[in-house]
MINUBA-380909 format. One record per residue (C-alpha): z, y, x. Coordinates in steps of 0.05 Angstrom, whole numbers, padded with zeros to 5 digits, always signed. Layout:
! MINUBA-380909
ZYX...
! end
This chain:
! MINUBA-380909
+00063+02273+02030+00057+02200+02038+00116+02196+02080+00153+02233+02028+00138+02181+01968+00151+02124+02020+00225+02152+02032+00225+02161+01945+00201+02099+01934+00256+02065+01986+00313+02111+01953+00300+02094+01886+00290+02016+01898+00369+02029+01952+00394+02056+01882+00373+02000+01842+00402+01956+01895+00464+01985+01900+00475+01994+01826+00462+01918+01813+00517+01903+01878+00563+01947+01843+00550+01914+01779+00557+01840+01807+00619+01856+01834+00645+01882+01769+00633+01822+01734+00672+01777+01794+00728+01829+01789+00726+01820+01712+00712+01737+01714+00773+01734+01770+00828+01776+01724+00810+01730+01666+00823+01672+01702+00886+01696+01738+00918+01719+01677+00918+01648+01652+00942+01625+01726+01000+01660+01724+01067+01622+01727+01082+01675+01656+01020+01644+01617+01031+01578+01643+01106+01571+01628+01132+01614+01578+01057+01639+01534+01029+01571+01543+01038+01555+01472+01012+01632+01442+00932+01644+01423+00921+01699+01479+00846+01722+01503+00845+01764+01566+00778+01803+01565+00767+01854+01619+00713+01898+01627+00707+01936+01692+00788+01925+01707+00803+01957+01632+00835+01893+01602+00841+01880+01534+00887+01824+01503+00874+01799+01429+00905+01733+01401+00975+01722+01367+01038+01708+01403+01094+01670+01369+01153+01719+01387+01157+01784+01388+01180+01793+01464+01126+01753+01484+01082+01823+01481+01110+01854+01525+01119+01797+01571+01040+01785+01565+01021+01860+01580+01068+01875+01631+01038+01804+01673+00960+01825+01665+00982+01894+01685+01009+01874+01745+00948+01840+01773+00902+01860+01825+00847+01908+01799+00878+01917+01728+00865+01994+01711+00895+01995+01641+00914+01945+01593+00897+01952+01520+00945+01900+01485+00928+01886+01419+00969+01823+01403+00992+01807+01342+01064+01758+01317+01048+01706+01283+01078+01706+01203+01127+01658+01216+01156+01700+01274+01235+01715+01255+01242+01798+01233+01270+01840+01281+01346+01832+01281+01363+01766+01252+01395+01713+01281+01335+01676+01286+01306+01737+01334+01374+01740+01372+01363+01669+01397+01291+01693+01417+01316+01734+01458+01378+01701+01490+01335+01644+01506+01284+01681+01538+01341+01722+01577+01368+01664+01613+01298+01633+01620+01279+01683+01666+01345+01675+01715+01343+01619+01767+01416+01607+01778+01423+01587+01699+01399+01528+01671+01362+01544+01609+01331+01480+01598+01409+01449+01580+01435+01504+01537+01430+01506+01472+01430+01571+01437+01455+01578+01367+01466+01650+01331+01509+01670+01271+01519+01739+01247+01505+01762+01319+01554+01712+01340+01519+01675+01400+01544+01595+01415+01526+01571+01477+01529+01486+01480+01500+01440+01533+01513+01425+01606+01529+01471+01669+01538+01456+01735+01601+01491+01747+01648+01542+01720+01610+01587+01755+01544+01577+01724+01578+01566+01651+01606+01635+01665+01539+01671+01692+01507+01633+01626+01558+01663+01580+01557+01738+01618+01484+01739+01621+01473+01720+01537+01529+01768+01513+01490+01822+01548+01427+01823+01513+01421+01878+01463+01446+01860+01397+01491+01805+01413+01557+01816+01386+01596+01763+01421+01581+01694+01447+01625+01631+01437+01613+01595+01502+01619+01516+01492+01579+01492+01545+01611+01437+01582+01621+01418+01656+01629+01352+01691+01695+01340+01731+01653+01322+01778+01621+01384+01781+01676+01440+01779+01685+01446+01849+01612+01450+01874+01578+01507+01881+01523+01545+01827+01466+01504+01825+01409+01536+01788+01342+01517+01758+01301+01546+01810+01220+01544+01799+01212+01543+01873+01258+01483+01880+01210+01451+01833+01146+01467+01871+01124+01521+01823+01092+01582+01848+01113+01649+01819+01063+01695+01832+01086+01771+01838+01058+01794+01767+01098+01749+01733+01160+01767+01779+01150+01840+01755+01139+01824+01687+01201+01772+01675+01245+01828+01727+01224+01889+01667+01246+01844+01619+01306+01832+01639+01326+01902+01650+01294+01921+01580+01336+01854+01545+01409+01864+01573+01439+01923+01538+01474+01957+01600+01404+01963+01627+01356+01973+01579+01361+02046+01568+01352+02048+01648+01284+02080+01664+01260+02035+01713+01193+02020+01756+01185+01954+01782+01138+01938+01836+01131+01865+01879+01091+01845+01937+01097+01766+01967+01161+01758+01918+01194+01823+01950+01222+01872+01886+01223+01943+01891+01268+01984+01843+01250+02058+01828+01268+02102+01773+01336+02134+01760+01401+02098+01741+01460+02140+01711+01511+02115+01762+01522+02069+01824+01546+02009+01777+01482+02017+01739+01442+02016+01800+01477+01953+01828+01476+01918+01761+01390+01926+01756+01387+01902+01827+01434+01847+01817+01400+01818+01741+01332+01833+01778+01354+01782+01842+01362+01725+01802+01291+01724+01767+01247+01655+01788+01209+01688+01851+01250+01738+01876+01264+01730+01946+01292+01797+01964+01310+01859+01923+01299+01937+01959+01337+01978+01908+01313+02044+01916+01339+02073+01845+01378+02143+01856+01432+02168+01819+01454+02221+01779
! end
């Protein structure tokens, strides 16, 4: 009988152990996604200047705050879900009132911008984006034909755009080189493989011949996998080749099928 309430005694003090372990390392898992969130090279360059609070309990995240465009919602949800030990993601964001209304001008250059922000063989940083009617104007500085031409193919793709008047200039000096883009990496910035998924959806979800696409997105060490189903090989090629030239990406495994 004794030996009986010894065993007990040691099972119910195990439990008690194990339950407070269990517990302790909820509350690192929790402490670490908070921080990482805020790491990320999406939070730290493009959400720097939005009100976001990443809360997790037990890998359920939930984000509260206000964001000051409307894409920037997705682009915040889509980063935390992408990190390690995120179960679910509860995004409860709000736009700020001074956020432009959905289709106006003022949104189209939202989106434009944000478009070529996430490419590395554009220069965002020297364009200048200017809307009218749906009319997009493109001014500022490439570094070749070549990237003036990728600038002005990549902003008349995003959904709503109903033309783009492309003005940017190029040094004489210049024409003959080859693309140079802005790459992060060439700057010494990390981009860590949540934010490469998350800027790689929305680029297929801003550029109209691949937004309807239904697309899963998955990176590990800056590789991108494509799955999902594209309606024909030029679809397929066109998601692998917009999701190549995020800030990251170092190699692209499109394995999209076809109808």
């Amino acid at each position: 009988m004794k030996r009986i309430l010894i065993i007990l005694s040691l099972t119910v003090v195990m439990s008690f152990v194990l339950l407070g372990n269990a517990k302790l390392h909820a509350a690192t898992m929790d402490d670490r996604i908070e921080s990482s969130a805020k790491q990320t090279y999406v939070f730290k360059t493009y959400l720097k200047n939005d009100d976001i609070t990443v809360s997790s309990s037990d890998g359920e995240v939930t984000l509260t705050g206000t964001v000051e465009e409307e894409p920037h919602l997705s682009l915040a949800g889509d980063t935390v879900a992408g990190l390690p030990d995120v179960k679910s993601v509860d995004n409860k964001l709000t736009i700020q009132e001074r956020t432009h209304s959905a289709g106006t001008d003022a949104w189209l250059i939202t989106k434009v911008k944000l478009a070529l922000l996430f490419h590395k063989n554009v220069n965002a940083a020297a364009t200048s984006v200017s809307a009218e009617e749906g009319v997009i104007t493109l001014r500022g500085e490439a570094s070749s034909i070549a990237q003036k031409d990728l600038t002005g193919e990549y902003a008349g793709d995003v959904e709503g755009v109903r033309s783009v008047n492309n003005m940017m200039s190029v040094p004489a000096s210049a024409q003959d080189k080859s693309m140079i883009g802005m790459k992060a990496e060439a700057l010494g910035e990390a981009v860590d493989d949540a934010s490469i998924t998350a800027m790689v959806k929305g680029t297929l979800l801003y550029h109209r011949s691949t937004s309807a696409l239904n697309t899963n997105v998955v990176t590990e060490k800056g590789v991108v996998t494509l799955k999902g189903k594209a309606g024909n090989d030029a679809e397929k090629a066109l998601a692998g080749k917009l999701a190549n030239d995020v800030h990251g990406v170092k190699k692209v495994v499109n394995d999209m099928t076809t109808d």
